[in-house]
Backbone as ProteinMPNN parsed JSONL, in Angstrom:
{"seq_chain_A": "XXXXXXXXXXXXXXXXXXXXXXXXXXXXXXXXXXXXXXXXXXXXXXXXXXXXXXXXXXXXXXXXXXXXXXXXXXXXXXXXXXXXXXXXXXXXXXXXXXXXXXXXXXXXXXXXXXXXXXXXXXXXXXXXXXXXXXXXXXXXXXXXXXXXXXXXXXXXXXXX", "coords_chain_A": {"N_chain_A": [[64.49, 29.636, 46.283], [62.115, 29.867, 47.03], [61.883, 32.193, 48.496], [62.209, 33.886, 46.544], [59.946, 33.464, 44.984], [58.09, 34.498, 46.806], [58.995, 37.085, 47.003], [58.374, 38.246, 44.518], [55.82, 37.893, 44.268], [54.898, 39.621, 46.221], [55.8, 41.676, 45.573], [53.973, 42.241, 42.867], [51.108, 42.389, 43.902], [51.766, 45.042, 45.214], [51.992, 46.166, 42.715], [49.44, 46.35, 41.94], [47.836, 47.363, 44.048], [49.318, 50.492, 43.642], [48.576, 53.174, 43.286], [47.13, 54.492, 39.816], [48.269, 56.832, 37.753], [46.181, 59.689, 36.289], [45.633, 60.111, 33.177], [44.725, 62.656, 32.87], [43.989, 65.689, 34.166], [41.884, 67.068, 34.681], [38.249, 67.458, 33.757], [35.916, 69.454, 32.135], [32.964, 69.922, 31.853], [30.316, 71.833, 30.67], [26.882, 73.065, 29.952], [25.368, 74.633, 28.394], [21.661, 77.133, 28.546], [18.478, 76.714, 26.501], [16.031, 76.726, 24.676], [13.887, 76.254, 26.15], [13.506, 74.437, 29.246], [16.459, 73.757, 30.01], [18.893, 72.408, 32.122], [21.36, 74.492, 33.21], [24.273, 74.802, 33.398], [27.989, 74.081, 34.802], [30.033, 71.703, 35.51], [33.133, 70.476, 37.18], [35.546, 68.091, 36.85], [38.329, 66.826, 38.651], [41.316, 65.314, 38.931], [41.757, 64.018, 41.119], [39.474, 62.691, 41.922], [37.441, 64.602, 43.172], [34.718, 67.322, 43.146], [33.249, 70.205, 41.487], [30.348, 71.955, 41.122], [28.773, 74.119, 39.704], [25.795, 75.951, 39.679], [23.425, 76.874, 37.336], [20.614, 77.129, 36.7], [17.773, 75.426, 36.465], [18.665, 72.745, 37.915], [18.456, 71.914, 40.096], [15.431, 71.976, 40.804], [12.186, 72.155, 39.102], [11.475, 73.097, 36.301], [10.39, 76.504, 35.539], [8.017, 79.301, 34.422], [10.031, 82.315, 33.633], [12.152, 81.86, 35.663], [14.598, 81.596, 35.161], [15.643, 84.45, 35.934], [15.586, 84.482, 38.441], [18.152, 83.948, 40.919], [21.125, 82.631, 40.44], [21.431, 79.062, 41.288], [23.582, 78.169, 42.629], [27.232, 77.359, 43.843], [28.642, 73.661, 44.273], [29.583, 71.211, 46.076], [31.689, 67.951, 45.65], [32.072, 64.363, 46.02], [33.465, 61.633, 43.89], [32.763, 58.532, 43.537], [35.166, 55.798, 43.494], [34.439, 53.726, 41.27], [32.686, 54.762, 39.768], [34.192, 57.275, 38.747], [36.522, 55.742, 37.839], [34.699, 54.692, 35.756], [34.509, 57.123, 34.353], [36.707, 58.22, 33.772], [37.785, 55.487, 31.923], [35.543, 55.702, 29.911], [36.439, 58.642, 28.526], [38.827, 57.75, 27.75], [38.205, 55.794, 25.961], [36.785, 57.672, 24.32], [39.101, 59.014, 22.756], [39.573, 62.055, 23.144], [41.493, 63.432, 21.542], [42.085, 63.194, 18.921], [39.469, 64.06, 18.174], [37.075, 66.05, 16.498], [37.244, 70.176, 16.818], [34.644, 71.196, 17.278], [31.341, 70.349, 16.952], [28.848, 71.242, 16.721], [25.69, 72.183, 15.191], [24.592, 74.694, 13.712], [22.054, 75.096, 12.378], [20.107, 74.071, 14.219], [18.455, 75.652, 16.35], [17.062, 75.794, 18.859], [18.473, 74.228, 20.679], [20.85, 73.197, 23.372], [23.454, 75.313, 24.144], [26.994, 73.174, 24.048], [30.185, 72.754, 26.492], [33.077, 71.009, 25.892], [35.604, 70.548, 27.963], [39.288, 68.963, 28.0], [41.587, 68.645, 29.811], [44.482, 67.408, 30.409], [47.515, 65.73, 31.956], [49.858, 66.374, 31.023], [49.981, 69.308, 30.54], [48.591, 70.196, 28.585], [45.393, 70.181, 26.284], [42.109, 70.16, 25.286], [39.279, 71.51, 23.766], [36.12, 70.836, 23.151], [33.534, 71.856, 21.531], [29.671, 71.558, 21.358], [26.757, 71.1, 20.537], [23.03, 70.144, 19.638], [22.59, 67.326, 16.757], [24.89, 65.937, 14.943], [27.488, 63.861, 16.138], [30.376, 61.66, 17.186], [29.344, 58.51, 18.434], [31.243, 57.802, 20.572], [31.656, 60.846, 21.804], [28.918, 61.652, 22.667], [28.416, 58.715, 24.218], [30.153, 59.806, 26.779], [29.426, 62.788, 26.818], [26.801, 61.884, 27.871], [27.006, 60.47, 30.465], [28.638, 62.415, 31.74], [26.822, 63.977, 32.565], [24.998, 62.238, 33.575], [26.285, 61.777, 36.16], [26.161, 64.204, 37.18], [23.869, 63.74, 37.876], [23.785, 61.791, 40.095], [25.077, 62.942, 41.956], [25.839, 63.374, 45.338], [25.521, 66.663, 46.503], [26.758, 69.294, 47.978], [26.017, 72.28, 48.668], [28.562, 75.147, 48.831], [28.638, 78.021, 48.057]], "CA_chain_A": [[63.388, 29.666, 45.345], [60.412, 30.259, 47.652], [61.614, 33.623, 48.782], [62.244, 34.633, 44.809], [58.369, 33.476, 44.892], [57.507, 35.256, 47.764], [58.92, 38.409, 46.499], [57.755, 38.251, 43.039], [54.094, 37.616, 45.328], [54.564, 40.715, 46.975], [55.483, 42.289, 43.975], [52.95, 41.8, 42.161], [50.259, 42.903, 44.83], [52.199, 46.129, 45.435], [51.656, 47.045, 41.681], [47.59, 46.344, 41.928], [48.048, 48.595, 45.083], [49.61, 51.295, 43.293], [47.253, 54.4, 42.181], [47.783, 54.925, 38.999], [48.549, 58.284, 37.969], [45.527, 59.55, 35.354], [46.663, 61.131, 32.073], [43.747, 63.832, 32.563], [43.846, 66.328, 35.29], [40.556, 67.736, 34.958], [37.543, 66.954, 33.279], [35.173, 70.027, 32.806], [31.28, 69.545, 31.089], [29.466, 73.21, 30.311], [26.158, 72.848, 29.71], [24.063, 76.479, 28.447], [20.604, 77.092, 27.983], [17.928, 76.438, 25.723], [14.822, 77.635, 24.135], [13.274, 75.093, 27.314], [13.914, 74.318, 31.091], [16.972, 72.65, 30.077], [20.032, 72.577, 33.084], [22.406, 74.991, 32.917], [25.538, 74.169, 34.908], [29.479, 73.238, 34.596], [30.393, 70.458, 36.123], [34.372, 70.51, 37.091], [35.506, 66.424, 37.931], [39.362, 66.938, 39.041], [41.893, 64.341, 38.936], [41.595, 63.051, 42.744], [37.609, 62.831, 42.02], [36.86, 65.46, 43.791], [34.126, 67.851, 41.795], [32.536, 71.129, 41.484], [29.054, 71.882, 40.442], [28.367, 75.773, 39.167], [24.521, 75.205, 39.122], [22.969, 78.345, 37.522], [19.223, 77.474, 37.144], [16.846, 74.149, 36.47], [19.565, 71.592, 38.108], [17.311, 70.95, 41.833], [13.967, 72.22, 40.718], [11.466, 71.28, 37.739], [11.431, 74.487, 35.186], [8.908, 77.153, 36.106], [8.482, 80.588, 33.619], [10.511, 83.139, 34.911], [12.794, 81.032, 37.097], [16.393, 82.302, 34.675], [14.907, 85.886, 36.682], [15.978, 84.159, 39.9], [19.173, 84.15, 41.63], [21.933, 81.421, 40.365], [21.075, 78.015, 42.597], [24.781, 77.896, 43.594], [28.484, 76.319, 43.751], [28.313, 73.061, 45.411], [30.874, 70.19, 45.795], [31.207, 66.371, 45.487], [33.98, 63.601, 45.582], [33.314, 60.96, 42.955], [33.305, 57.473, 43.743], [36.392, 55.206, 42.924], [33.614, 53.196, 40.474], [32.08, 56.124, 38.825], [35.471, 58.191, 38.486], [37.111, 54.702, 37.039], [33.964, 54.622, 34.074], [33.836, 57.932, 33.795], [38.356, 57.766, 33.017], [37.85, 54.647, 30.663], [34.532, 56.086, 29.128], [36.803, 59.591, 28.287], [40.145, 57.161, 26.876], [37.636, 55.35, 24.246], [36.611, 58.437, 22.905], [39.799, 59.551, 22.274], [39.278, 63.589, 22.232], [42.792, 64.457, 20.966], [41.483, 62.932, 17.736], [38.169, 64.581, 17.569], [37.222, 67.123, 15.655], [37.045, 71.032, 17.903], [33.155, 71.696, 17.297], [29.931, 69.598, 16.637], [27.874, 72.46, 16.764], [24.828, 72.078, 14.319], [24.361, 76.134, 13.957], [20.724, 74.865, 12.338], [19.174, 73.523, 15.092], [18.679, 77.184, 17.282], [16.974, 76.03, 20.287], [19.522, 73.46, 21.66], [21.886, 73.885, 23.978], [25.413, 75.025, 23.394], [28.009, 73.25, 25.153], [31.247, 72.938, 25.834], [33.528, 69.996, 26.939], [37.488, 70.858, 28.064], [40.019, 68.107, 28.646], [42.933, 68.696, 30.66], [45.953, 66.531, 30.497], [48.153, 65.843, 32.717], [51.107, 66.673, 30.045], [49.626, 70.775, 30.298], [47.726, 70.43, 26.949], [44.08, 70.872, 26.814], [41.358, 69.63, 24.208], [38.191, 71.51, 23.911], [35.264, 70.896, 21.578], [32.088, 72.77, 21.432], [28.64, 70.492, 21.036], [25.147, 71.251, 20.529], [22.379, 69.07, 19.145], [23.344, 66.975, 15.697], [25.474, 64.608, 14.613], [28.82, 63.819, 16.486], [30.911, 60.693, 17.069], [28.994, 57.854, 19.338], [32.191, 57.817, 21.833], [31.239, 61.358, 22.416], [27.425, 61.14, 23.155], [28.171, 58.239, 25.764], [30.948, 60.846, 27.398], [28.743, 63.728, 27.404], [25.657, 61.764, 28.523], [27.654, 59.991, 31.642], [28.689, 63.686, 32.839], [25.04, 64.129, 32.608], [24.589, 61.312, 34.594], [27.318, 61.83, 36.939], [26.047, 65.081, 37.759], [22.444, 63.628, 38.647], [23.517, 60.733, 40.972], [25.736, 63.2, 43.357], [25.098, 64.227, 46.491], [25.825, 67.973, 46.33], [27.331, 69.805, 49.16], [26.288, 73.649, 49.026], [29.449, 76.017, 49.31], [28.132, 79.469, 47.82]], "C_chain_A": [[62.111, 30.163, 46.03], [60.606, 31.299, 48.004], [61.605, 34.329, 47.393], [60.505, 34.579, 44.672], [57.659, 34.625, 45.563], [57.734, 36.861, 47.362], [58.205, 39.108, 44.964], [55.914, 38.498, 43.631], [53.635, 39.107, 45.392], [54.85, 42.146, 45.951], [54.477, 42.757, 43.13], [51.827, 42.093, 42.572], [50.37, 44.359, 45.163], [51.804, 46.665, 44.053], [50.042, 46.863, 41.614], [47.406, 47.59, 43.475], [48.228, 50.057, 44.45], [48.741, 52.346, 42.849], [48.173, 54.936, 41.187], [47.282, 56.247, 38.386], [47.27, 58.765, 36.363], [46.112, 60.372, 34.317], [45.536, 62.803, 31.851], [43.714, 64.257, 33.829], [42.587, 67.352, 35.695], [39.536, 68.059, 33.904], [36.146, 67.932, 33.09], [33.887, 69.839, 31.527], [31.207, 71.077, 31.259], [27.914, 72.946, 29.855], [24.979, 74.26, 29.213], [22.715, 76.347, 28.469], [20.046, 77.018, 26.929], [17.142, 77.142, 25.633], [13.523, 76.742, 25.485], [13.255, 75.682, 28.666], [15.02, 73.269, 31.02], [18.114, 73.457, 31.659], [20.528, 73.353, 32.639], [23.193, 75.263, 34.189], [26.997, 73.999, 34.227], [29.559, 72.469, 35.696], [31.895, 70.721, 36.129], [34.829, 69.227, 37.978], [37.753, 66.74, 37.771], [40.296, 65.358, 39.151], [41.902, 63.247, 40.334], [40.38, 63.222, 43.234], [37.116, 63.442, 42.798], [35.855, 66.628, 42.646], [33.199, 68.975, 41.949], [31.517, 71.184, 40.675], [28.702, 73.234, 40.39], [26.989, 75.522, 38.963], [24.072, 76.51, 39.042], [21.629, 78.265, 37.713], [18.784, 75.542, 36.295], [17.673, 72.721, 36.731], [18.631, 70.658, 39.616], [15.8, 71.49, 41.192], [13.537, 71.87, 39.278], [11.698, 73.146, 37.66], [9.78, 74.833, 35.087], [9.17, 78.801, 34.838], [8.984, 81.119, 34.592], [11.697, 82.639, 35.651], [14.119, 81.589, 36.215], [16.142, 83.809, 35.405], [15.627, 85.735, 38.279], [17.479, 83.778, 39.867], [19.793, 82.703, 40.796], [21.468, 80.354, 41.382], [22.667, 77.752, 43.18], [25.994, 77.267, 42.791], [27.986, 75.263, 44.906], [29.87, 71.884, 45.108], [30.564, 68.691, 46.411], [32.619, 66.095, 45.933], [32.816, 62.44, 44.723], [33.647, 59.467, 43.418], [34.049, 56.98, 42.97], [35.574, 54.481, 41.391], [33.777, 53.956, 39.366], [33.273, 56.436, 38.552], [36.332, 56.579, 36.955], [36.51, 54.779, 35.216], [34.272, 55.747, 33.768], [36.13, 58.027, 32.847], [38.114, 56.82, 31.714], [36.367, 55.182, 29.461], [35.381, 57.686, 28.006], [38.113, 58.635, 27.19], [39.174, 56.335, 25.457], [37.196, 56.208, 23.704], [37.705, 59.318, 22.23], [40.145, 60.658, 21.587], [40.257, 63.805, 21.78], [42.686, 63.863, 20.023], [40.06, 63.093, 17.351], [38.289, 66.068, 17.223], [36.849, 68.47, 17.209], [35.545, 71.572, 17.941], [32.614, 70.603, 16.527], [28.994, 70.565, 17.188], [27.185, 72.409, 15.117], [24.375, 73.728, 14.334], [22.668, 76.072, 13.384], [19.561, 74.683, 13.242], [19.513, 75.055, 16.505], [18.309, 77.194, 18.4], [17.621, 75.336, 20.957], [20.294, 73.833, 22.335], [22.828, 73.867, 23.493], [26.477, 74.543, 24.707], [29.181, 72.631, 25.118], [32.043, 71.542, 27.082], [35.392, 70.228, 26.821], [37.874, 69.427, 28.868], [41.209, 68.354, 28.857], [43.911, 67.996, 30.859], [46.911, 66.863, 31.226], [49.279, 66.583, 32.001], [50.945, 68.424, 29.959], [48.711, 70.848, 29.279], [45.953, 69.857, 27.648], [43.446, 70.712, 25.313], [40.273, 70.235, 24.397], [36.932, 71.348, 22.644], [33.841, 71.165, 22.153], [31.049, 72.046, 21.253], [27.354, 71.324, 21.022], [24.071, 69.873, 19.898], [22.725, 68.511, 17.476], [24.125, 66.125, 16.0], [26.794, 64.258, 15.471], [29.252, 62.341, 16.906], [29.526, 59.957, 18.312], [29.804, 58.158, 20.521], [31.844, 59.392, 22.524], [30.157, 61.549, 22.765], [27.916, 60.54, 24.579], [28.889, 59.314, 26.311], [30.178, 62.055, 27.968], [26.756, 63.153, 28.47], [26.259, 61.153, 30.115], [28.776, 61.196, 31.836], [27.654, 64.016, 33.156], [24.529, 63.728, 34.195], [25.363, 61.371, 35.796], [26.539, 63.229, 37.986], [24.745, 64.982, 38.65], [22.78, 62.831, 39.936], [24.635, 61.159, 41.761], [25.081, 63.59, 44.049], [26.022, 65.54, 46.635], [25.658, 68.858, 47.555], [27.496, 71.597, 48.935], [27.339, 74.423, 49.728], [29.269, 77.513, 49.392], [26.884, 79.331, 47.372]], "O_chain_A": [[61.23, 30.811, 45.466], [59.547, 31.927, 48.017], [60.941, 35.355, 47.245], [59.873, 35.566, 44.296], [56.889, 35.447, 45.066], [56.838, 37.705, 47.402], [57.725, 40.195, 44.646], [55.094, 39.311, 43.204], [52.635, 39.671, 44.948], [54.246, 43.2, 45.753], [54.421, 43.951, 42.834], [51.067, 42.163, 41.606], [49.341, 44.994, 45.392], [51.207, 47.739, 44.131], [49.576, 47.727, 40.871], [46.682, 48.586, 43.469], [47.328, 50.859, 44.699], [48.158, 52.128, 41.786], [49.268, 55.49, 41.283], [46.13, 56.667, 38.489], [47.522, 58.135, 35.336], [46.974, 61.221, 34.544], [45.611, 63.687, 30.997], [43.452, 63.441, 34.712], [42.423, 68.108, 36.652], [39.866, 68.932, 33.101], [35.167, 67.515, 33.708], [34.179, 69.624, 30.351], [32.047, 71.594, 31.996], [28.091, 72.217, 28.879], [23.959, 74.61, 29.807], [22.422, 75.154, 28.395], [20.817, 77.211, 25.989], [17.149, 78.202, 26.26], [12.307, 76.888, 25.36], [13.084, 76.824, 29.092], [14.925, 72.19, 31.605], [18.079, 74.618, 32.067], [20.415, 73.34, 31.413], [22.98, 75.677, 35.328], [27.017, 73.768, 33.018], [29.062, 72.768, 36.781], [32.238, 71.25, 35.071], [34.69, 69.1, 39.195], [38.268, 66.807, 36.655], [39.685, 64.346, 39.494], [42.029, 62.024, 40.392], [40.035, 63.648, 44.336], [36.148, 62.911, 43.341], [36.218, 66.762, 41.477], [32.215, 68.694, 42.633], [31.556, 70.607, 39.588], [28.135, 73.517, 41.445], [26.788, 74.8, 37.987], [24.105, 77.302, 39.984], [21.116, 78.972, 38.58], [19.571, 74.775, 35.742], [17.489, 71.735, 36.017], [18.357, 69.501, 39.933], [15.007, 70.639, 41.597], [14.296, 71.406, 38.427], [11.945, 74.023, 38.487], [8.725, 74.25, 34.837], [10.28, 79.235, 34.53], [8.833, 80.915, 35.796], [12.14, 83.5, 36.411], [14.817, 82.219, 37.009], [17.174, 84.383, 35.058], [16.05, 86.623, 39.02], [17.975, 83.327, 38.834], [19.015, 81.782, 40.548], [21.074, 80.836, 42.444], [22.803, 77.098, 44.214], [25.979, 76.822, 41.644], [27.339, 75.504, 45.925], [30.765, 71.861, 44.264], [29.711, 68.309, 47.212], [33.643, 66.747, 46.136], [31.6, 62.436, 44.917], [34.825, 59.218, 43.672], [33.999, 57.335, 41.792], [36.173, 54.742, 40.348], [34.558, 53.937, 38.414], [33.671, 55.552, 37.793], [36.512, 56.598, 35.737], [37.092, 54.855, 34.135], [34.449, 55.748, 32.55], [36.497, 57.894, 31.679], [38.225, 57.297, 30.585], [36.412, 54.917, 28.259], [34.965, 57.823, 26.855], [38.222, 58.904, 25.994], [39.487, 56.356, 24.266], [37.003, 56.017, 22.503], [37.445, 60.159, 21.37], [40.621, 60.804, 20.461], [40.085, 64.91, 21.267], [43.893, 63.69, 19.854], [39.507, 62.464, 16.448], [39.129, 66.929, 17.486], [36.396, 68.1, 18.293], [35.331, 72.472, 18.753], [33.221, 70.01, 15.635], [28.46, 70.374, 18.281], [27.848, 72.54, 14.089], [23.604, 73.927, 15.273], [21.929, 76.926, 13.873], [18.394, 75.035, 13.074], [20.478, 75.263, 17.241], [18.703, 78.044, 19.198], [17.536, 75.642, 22.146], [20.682, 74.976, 22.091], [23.303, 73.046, 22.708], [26.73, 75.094, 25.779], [29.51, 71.995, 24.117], [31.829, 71.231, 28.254], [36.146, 70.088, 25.858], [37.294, 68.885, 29.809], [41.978, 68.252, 27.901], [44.228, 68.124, 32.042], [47.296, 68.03, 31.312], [49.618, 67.601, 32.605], [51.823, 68.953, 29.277], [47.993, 71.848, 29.277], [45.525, 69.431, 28.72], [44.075, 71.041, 24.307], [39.751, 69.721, 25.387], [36.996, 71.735, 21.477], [33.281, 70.644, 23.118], [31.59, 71.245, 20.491], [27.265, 72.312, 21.75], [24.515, 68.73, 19.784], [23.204, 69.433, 16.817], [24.186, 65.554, 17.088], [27.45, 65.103, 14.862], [28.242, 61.643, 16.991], [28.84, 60.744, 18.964], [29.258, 58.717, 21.473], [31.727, 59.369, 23.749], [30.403, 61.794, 23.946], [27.952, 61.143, 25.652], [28.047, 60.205, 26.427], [30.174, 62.373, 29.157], [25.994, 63.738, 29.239], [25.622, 61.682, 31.025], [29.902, 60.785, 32.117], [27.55, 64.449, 34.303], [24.073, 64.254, 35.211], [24.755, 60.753, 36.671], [26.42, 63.202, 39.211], [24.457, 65.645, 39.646], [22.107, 63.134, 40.921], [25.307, 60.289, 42.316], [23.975, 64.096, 43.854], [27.22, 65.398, 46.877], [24.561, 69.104, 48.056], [28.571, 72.197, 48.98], [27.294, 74.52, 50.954], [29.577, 78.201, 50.366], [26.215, 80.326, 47.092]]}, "name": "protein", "num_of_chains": 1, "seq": "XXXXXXXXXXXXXXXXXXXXXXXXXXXXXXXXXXXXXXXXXXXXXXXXXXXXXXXXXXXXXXXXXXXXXXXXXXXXXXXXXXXXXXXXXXXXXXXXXXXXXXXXXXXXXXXXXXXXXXXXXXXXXXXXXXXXXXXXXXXXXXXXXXXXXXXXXXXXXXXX"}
């Protein structure tokens, strides 16, 4: 009986050990310009939180006229903490994109940004839906605002 325990123990520890395998293999944000100084960037967060940052213009500096005139600010790269990566997984499964609609694009509202969010599944299949300013589910809001946020609170590792 106490080794049936003991294994059941060790059992049981081995599956909290286990990394479990995510059902999304890559997680990419788009973000365009505006009639502003808003960001414009993709964000690409990869299944083994590792994460690319395409930063074309107002992502490190405050918005100056002129400044879309200047050179792209770069590719840069991250890894994602286990934390962050965890919310940003359970923040993506409650909004449940393979039941949202493929655009929330308000074509009224002309100076917002347009942008675009692709989900990648492990299974090959692939969800994208289009956003701009306007109405769209709550679950996506938090989602697109915590890539937002994700993208502010890395430390970004210039490659190109």
């Amino acid at each position: 009986m106490k080794y049936l325990f003991s294994l059941l123990i060790f059992l049981g520890l081995m599956s909290c050990t286990t990394s479990q395998t995510s059902q999304y293999s890559k997680i990419e944000y788009e973000a365009g310009p505006c009639f502003g100084f808003c960001p414009i960037y993709k964000i690409i967060i990869n299944s083994d939180r590792t994460a690319i940052l395409e930063a074309e213009h107002y992502n490190f500096t405050e918005g100056e006229r002129g400044q879309l005139e200047t050179p792209r600010e770069g590719t840069f790269k991250s890894t994602i903490n286990k934390e962050d990566f965890d919310k940003l997984i359970s923040i993506t499964d409650a909004a449940n994109v393979k039941t949202l609609k493929d655009s929330y694009e308000d074509k009224r509202i002309m100076d917002a940004s347009k942008n675009n969010l692709r989900i990648y599944f492990s299974d090959g299949s692939k969800k994208e839906i289009k956003l701009s300013a306007g109405e769209k589910p709550a679950v996506l809001t938090t989602l697109q605002n915590y890539l937002s946020e994700l993208k502010e609170k890395q430390k970004w590792e210039k490659v190109n």
